[in-house]
N, C-alpha and C positions, 0 to 999 in steps of 0.2 A: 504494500500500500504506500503509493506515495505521504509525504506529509505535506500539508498548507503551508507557503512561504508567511513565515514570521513579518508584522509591521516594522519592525526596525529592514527586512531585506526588500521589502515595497517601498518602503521610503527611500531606501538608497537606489533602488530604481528607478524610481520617479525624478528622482535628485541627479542621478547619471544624466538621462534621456534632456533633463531641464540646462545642466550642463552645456553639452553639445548642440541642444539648440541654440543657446545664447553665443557659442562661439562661430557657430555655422553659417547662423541667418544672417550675419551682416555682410557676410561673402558668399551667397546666394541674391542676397539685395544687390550688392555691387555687378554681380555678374550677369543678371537679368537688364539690369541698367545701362548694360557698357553694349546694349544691341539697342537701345532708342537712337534714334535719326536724331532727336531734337537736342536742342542744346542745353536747355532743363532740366535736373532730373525729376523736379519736382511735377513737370509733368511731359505725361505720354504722351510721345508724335507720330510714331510708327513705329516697326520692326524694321533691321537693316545695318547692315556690316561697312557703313561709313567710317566710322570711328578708326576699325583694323585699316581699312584702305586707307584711309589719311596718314595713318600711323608707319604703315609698312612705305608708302612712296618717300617717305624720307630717310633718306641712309643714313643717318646716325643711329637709328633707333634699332635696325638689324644688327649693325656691325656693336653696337652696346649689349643687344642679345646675346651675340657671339661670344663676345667676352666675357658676361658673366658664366656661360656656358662653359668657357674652359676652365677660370676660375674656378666654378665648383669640380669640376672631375679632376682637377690636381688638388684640389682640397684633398676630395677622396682618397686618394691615390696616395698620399702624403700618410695621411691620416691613419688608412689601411696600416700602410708599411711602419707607420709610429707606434702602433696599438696591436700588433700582433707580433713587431720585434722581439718585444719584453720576453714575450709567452710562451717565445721557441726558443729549444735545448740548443747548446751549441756542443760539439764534442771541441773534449779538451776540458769541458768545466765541472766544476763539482760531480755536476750529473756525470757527466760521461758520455753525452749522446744521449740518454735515457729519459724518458720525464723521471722525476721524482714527485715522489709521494707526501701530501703534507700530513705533520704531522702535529695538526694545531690543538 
């Protein structure tokens, strides 16, 4: 038999779900917004991918993509190789090539 979810685990579900909406809805707001033709947001003029087209016909804004684009995959890539150094055995050391075992 199952058992009934406790109020303290309904309330932390309600309390998640409340969460997420409050962090979500303003970048569902935004993204619904960034397709009005008008120049308003406060009000709607149509549907229409003016905004992208204005945006893309100017090269700074691709070549600024660009760049953050690689900026973050060397982040990565950096980051990777910084965070998984530590964690591999070297032989020659303590270990011996071996992981070792803790012993906390």
């Amino acid at each position: 038999m199952s058992r009934r979810p406790s109020l303290g685990d309904r309330l932390l579900r309600v309390w998640g779900v409340a969460v997420f909406v409050f962090l979500f809805a303003p970048i569902a707001v935004v993204v619904a917004h960034s397709f009005n033709t008008g120049r308003l947001m406060a009000q709607w003029s149509g549907f229409g991918f003016d905004a992208y087209h204005a945006m893309l016909d100017k090269p700074a804004i691709p070549a600024a993509v660009w760049v953050s684009v690689r900026s973050g995959l060397i982040a990565a890539v950096v980051s990777t190789v910084l965070g998984t150094w530590p964690a591999s055995p070297w032989p020659g050391s303590a270990a011996g090539g071996r992981l070792r075992s803790c012993s906390c």
